[in-house]
FIDREN-909426 format. One line per field, with one value per residue (C-alpha): residue number from 1; x negated, y, z. Coordinates in steps of 0.05 Angstrom, whole numbers, plus 32768, in hexadecimal, padded with zeros to 4 digits. Example, Ala and Ser with C-alpha at 12.3 -4.5 7.8 and 13.67 -1.06 7.14 Angstrom:
FIDREN-909426
pos = 1  2 .
u = 7F0A  7EEF .
v = 7FA6  7FEB .
w = 809C  808F .
***
This chain:
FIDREN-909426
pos = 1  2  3  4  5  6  7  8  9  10  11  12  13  14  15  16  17  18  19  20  21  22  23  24  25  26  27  28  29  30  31  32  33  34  35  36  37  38  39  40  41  42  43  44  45  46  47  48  49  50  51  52  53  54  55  56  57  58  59  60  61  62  63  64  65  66  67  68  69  70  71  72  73  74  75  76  77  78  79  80  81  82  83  84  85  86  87  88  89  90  91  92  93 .
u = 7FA1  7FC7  7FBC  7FAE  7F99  7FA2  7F68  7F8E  7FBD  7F97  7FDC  7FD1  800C  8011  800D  804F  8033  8015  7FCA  7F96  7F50  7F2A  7EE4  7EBE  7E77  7E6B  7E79  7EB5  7EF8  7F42  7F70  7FC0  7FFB  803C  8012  8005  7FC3  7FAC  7F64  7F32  7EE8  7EA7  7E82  7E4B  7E30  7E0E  7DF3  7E28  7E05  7DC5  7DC5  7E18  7E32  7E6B  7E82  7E6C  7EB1  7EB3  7EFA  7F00  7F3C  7F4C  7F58  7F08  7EF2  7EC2  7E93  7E9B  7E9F  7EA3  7EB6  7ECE  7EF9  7F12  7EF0  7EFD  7EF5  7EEF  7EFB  7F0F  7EC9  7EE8  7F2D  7F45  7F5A  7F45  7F5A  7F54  7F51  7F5F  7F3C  7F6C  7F73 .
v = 7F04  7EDF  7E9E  7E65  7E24  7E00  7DCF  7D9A  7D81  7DAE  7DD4  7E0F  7E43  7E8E  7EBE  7EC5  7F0E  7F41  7F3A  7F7D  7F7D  7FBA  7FC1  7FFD  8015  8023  7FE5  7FE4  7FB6  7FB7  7F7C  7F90  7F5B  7F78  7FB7  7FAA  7FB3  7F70  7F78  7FA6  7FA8  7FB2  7F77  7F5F  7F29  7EEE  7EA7  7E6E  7E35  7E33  7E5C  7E66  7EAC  7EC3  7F0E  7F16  7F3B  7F5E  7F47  7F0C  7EFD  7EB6  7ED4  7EE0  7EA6  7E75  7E7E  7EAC  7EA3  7ED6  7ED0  7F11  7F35  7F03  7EED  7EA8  7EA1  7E4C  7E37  7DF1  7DC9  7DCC  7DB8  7DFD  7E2C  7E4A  7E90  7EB7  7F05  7F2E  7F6E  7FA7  7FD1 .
w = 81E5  81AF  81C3  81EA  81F7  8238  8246  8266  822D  81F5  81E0  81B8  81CF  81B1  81F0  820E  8232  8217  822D  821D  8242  8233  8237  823D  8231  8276  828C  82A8  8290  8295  828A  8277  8283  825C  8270  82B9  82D3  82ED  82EE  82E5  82FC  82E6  82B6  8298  826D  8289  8278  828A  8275  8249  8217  8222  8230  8261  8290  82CF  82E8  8329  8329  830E  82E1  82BB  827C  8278  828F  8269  822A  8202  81AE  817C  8139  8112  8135  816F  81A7  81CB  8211  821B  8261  8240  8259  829B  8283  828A  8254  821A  820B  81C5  81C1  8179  8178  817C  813C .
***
């Protein structure tokens, strides 16, 4: 994660932890805090709202909650339509 914004007041804030989901082909997921395992599961895509997609986690972790948005080589997870926050991903190298 590099950064994000919180929904309430809209401040954008640069991560202050190191944040690294990984998601695999079989379906599975890990989420890393300062390299701590905080989640992990299996997930899948779903429709949120209309023609909006979000994961269906079997452990379900804030970080990955909301809509998801591509653009290049980030992906936004916005939680901010229920005043909570928004969280942007870079693609590891």
């Amino acid at each position: 994660m590099i950064k994000q914004r919180w929904g309430s007041t809209g401040k954008v804030v640069m991560a202050d932890k190191k944040i690294k989901v990984t998601f695999n082909s079989n379906s599975t997921y890990t989420v890393l805090e300062d390299s701590s395992i905080v989640a992990q599961g299996n997930w899948n895509l779903k429709i949120v709202y209309a023609n909006m997609w979000g994961l269906h986690l079997t452990s379900p972790n804030s970080y990955l909650y909301g809509f998801i948005s591509f653009c290049n080589n980030q992906v936004l997870f916005s939680n901010s339509y229920l005043d909570g926050n928004d969280n942007l991903f870079k693609k590891a190298d």
